[in-house]
VEXBALUM-574048 format. One record per atom (N, C-alpha, C): atom name; x, y, z; chain; residue number from 1. Coordinates in steps of 0.05 Angstrom, whole numbers, plus 5000, padded with zeros to 4 digits. Layout:
+----+------+------+------+---+-----+
|  a |   c1 |   c2 |   c3 | c |   k |
+----+------+------+------+---+-----+
| CA |    X |    Y |    Z | A | NUM |
...
+----+------+------+------+---+-----+
//
This chain:
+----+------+------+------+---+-----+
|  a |   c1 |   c2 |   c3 | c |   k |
+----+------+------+------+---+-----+
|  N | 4955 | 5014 | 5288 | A |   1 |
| CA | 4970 | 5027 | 5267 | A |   1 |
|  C | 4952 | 5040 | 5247 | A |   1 |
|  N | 4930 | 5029 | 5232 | A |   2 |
| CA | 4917 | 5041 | 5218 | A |   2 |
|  C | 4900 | 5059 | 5232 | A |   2 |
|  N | 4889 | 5054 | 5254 | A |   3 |
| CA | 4881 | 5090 | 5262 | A |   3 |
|  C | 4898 | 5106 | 5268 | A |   3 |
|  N | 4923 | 5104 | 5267 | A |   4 |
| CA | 4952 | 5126 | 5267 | A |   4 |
|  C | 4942 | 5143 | 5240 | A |   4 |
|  N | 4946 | 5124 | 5220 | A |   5 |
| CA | 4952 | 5123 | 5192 | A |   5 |
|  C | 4920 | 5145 | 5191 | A |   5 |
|  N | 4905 | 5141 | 5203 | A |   6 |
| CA | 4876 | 5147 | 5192 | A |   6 |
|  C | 4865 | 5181 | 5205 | A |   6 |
|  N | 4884 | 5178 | 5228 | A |   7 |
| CA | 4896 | 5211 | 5246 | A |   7 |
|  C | 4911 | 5223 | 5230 | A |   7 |
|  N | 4934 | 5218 | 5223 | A |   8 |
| CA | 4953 | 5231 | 5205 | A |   8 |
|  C | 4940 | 5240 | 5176 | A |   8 |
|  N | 4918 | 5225 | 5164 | A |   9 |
| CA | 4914 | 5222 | 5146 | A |   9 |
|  C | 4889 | 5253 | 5158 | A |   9 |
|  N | 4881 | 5246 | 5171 | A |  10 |
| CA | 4853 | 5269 | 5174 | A |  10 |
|  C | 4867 | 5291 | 5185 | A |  10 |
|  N | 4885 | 5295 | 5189 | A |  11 |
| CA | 4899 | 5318 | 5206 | A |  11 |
|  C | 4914 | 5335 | 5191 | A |  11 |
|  N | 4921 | 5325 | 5159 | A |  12 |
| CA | 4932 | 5334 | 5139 | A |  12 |
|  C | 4923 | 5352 | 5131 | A |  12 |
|  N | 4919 | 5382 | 5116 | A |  13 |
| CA | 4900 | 5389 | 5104 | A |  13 |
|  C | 4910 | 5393 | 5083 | A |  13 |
|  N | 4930 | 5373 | 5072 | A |  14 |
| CA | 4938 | 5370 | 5047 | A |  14 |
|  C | 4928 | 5339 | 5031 | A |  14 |
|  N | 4915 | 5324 | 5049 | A |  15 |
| CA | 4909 | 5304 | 5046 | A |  15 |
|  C | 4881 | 5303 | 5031 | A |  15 |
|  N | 4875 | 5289 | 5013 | A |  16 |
| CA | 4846 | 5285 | 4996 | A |  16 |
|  C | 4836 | 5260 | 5006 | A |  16 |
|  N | 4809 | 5257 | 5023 | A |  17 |
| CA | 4797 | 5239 | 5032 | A |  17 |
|  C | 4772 | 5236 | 5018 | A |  17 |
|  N | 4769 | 5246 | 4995 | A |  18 |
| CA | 4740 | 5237 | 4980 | A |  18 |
|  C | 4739 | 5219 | 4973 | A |  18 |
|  N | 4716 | 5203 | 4968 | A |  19 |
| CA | 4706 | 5180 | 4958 | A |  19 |
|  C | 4703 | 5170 | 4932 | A |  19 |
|  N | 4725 | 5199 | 4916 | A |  20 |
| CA | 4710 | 5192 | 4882 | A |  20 |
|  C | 4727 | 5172 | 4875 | A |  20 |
|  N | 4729 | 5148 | 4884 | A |  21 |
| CA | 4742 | 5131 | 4873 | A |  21 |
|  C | 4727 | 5118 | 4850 | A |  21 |
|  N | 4704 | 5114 | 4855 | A |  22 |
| CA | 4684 | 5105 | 4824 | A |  22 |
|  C | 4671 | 5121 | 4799 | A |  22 |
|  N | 4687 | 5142 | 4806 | A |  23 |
| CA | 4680 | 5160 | 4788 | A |  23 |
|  C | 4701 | 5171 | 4772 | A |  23 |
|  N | 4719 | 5151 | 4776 | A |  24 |
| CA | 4744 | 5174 | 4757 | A |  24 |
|  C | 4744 | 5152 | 4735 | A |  24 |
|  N | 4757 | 5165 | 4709 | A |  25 |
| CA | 4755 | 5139 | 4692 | A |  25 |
|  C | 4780 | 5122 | 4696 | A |  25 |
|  N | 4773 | 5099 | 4669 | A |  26 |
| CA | 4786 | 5078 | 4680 | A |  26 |
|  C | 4816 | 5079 | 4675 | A |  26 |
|  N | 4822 | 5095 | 4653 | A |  27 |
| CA | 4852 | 5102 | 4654 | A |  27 |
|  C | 4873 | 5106 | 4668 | A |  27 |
|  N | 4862 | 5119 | 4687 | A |  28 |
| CA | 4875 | 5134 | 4717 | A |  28 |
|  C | 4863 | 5121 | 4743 | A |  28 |
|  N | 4846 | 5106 | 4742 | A |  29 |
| CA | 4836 | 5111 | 4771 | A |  29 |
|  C | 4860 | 5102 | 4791 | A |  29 |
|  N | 4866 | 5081 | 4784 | A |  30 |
| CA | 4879 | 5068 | 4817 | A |  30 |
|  C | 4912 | 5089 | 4815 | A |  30 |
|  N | 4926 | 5095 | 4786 | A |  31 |
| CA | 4944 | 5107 | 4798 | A |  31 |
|  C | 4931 | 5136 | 4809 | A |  31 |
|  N | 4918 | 5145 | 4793 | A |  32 |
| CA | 4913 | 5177 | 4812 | A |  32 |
|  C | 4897 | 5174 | 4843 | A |  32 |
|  N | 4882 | 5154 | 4848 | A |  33 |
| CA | 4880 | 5144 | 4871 | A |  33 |
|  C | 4901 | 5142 | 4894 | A |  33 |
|  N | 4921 | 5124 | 4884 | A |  34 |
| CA | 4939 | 5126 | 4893 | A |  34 |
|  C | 4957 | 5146 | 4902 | A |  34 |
|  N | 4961 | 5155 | 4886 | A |  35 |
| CA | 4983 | 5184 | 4885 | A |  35 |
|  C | 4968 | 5202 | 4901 | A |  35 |
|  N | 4946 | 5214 | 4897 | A |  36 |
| CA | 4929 | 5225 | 4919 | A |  36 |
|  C | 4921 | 5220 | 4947 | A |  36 |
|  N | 4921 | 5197 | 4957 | A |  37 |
| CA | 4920 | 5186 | 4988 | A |  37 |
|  C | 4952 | 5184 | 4988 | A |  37 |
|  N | 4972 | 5183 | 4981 | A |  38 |
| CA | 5001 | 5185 | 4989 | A |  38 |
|  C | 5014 | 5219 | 4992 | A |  38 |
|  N | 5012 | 5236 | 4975 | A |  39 |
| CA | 5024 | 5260 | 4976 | A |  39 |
|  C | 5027 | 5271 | 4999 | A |  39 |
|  N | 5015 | 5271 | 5014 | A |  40 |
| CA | 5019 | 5284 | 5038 | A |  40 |
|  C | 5040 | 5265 | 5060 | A |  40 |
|  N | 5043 | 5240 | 5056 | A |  41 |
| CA | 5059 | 5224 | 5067 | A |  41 |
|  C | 5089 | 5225 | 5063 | A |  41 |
|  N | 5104 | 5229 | 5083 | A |  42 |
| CA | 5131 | 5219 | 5075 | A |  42 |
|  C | 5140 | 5193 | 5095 | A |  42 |
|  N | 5157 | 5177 | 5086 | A |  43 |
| CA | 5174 | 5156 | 5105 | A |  43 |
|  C | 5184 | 5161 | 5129 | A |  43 |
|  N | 5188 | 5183 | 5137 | A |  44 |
| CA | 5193 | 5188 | 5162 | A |  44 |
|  C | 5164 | 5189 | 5188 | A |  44 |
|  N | 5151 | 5194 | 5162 | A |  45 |
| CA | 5125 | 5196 | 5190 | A |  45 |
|  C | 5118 | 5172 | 5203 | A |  45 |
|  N | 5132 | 5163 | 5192 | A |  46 |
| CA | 5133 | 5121 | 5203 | A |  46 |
|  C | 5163 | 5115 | 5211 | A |  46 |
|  N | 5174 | 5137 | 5223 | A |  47 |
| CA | 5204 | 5125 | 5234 | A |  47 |
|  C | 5222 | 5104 | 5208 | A |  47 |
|  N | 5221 | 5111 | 5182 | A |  48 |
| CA | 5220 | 5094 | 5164 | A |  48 |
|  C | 5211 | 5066 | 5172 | A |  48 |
|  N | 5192 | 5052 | 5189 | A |  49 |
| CA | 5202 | 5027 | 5185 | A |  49 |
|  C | 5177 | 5021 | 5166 | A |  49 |
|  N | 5171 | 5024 | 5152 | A |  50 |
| CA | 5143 | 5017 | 5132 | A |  50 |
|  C | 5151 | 5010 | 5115 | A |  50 |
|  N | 5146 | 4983 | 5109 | A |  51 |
| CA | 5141 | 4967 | 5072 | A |  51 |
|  C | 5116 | 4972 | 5069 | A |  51 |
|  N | 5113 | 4978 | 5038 | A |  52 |
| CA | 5085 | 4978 | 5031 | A |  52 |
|  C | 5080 | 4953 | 5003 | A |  52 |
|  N | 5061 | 4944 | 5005 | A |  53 |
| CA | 5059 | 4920 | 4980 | A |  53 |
|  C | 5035 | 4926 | 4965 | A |  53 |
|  N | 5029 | 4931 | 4939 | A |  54 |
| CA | 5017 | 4936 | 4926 | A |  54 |
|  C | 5012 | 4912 | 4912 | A |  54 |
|  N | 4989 | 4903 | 4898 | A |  55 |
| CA | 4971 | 4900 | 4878 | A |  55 |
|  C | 4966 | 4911 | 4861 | A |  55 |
|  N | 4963 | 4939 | 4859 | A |  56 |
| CA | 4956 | 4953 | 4844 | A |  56 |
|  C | 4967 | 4946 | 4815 | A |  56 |
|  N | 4967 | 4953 | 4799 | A |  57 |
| CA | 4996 | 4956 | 4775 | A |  57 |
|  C | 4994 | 5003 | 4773 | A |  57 |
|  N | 5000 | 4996 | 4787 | A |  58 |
| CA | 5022 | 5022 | 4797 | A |  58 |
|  C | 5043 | 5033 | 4803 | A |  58 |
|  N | 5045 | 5061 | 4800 | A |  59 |
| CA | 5079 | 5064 | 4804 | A |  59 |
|  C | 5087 | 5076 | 4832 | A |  59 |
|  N | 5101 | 5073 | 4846 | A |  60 |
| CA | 5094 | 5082 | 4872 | A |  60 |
|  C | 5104 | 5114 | 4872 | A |  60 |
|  N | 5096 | 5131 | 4882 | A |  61 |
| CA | 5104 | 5159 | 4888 | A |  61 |
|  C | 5129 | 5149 | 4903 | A |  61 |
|  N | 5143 | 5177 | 4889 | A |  62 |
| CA | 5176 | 5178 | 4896 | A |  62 |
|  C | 5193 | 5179 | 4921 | A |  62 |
|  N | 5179 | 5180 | 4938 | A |  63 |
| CA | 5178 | 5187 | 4964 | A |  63 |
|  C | 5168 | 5150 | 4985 | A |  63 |
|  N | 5166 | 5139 | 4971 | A |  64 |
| CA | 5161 | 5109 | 4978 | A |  64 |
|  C | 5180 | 5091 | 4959 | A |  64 |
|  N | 5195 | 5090 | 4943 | A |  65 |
| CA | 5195 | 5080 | 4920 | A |  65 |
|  C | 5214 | 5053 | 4934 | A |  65 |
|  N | 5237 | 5063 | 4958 | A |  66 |
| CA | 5248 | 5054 | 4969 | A |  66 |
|  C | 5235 | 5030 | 4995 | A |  66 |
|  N | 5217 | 5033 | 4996 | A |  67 |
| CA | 5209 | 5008 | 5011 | A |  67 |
|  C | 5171 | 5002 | 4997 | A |  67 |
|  N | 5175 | 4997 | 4971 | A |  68 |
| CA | 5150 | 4990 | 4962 | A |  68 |
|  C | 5159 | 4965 | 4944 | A |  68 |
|  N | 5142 | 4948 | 4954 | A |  69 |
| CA | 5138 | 4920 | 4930 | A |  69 |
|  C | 5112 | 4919 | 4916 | A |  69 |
|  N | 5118 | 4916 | 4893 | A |  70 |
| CA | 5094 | 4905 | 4871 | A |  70 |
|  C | 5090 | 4883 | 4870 | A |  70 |
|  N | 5074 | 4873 | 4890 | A |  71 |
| CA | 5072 | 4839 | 4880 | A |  71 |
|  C | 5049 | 4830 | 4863 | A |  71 |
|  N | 5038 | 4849 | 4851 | A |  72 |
| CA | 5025 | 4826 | 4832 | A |  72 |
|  C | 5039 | 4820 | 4808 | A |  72 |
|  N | 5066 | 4824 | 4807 | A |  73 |
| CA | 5080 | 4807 | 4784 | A |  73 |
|  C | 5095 | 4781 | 4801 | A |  73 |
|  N | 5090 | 4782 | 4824 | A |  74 |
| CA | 5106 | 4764 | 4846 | A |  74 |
|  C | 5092 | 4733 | 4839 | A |  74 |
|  N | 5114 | 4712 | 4846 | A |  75 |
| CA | 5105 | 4688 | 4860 | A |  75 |
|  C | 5098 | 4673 | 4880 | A |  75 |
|  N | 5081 | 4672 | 4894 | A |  76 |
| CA | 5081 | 4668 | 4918 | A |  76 |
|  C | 5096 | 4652 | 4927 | A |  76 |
|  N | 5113 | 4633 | 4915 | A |  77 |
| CA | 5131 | 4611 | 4920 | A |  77 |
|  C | 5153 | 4624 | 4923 | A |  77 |
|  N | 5165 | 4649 | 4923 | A |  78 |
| CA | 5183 | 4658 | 4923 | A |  78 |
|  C | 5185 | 4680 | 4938 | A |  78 |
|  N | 5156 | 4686 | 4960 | A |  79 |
| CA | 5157 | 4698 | 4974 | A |  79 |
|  C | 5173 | 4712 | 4984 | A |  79 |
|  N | 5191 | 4729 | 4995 | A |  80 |
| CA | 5209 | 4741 | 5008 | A |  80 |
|  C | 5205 | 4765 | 5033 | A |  80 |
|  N | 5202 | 4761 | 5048 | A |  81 |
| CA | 5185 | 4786 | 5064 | A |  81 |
|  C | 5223 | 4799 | 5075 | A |  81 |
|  N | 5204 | 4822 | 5083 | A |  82 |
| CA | 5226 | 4841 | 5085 | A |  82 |
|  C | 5253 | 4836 | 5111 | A |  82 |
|  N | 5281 | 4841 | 5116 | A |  83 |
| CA | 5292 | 4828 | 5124 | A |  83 |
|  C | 5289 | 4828 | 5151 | A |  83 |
|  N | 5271 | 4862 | 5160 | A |  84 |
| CA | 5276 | 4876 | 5193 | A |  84 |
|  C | 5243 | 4865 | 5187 | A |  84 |
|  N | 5225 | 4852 | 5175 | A |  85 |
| CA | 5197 | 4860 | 5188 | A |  85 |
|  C | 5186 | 4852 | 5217 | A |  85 |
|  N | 5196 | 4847 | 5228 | A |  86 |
| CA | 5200 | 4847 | 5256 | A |  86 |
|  C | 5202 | 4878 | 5272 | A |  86 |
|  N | 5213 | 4901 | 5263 | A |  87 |
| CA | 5218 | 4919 | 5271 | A |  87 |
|  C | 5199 | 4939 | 5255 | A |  87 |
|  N | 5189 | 4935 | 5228 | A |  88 |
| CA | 5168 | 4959 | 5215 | A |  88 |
|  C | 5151 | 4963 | 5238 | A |  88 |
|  N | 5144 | 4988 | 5230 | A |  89 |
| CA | 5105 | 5006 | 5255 | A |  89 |
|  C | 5094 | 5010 | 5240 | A |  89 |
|  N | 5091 | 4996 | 5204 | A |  90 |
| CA | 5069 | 4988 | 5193 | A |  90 |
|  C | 5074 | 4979 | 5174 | A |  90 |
|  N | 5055 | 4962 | 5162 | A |  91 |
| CA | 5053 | 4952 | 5135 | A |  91 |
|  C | 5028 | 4950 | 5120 | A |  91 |
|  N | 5033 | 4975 | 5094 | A |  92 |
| CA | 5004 | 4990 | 5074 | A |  92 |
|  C | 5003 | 4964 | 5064 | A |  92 |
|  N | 4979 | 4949 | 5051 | A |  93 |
| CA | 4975 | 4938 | 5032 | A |  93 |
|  C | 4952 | 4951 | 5011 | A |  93 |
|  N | 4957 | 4954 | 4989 | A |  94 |
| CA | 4942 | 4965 | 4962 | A |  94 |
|  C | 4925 | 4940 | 4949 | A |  94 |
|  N | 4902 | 4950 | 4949 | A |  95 |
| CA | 4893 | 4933 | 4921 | A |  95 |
|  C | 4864 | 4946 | 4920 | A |  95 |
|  N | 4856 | 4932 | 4901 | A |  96 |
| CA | 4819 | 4940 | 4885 | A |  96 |
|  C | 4807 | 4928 | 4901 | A |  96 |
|  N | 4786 | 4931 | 4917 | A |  97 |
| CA | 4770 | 4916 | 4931 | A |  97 |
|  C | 4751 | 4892 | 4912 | A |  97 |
|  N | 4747 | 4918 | 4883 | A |  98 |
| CA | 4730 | 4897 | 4868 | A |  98 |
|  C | 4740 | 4881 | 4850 | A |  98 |
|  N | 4773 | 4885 | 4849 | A |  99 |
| CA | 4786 | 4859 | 4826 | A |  99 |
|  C | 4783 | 4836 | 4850 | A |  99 |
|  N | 4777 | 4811 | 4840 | A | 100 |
| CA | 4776 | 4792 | 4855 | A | 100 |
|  C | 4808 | 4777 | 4857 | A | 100 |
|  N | 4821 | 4773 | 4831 | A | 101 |
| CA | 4847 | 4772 | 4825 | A | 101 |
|  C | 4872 | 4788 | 4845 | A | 101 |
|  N | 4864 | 4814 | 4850 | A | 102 |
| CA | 4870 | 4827 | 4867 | A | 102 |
|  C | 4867 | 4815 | 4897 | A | 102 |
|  N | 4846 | 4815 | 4900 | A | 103 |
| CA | 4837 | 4807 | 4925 | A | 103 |
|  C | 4846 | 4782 | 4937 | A | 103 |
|  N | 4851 | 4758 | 4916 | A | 104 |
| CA | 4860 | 4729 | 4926 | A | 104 |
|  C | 4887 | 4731 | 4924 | A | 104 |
|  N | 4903 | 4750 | 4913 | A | 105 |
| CA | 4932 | 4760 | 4913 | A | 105 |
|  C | 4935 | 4771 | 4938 | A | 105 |
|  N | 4913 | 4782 | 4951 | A | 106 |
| CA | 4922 | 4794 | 4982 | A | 106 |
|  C | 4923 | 4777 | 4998 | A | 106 |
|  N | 4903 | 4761 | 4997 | A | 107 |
| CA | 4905 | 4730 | 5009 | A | 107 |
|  C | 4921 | 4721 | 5013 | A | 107 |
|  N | 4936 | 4716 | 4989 | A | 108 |
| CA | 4961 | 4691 | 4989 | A | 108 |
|  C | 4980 | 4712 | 5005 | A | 108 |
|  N | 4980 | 4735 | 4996 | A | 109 |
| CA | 5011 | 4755 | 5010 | A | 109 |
|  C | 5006 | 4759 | 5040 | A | 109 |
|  N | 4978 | 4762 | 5047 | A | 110 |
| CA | 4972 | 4755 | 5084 | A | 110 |
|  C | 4971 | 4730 | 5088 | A | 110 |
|  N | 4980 | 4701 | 5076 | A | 111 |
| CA | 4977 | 4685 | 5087 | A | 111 |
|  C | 5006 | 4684 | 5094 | A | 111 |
|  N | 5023 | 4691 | 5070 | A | 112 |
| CA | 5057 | 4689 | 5071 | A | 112 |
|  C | 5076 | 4707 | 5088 | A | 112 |
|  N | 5058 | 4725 | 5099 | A | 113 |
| CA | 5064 | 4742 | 5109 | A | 113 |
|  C | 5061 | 4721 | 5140 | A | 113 |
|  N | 5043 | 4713 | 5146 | A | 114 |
| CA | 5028 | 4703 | 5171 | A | 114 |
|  C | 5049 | 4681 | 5171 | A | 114 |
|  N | 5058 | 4665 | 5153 | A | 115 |
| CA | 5078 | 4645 | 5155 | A | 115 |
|  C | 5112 | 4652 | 5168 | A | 115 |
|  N | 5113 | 4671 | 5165 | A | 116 |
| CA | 5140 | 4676 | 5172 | A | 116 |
|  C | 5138 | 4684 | 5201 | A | 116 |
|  N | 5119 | 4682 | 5214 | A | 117 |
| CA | 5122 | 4694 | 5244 | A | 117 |
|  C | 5129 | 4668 | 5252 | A | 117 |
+----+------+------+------+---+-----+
//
């Protein structure tokens, strides 16, 4: 699935694949990050079945808004995974590679995720 994601993504020529992710300031980075690797995407290019779960503290572009969770305000005890995820052809996860907070939050959401199979 992510080399789908990674074809689609290079096949775009509306798509921005640069690397300035450490270079933008800190105001903006992860949402204009964000918003920029999404624009060229719509829900259909995934047969809708895509949840995406973010970390981020971001807003999701309008065009996702309908199958995006924010879980870093989430509990992990309260987990809830989606009702068909049995049927999605993918699932994005967002976060900072370098927040560590971030990072042990992906943890717990791939472990809860791994629990429900």
């Amino acid at each position: 699935i992510l080399a789908q994601i990674g074809n689609l993504l290079a096949t775009s020529r509306h798509c921005h694949l640069s690397r300035s992710f450490g270079t933008m300031s800190a105001a903006h980075t992860s949402q204009e990050w964000l918003s920029r690797r999404l624009e060229c995407l719509q829900p259909d290019d995934f047969d809708e079945g895509l949840v995406i779960y973010s970390l981020l503290p971001c807003q999701p572009p309008p065009q996702f808004r309908h199958m995006w969770i924010n879980y870093h305000d989430s509990d992990p005890h309260n987990f809830q995974p989606p009702d068909n995820l049995e049927q999605m052809r993918a699932i994005l996860f967002f976060c900072h590679p370098a927040d560590e907070s971030q990072v042990l939050g992906l943890h717990q959401l791939l472990r809860c995720l791994d629990a429900t199979n």
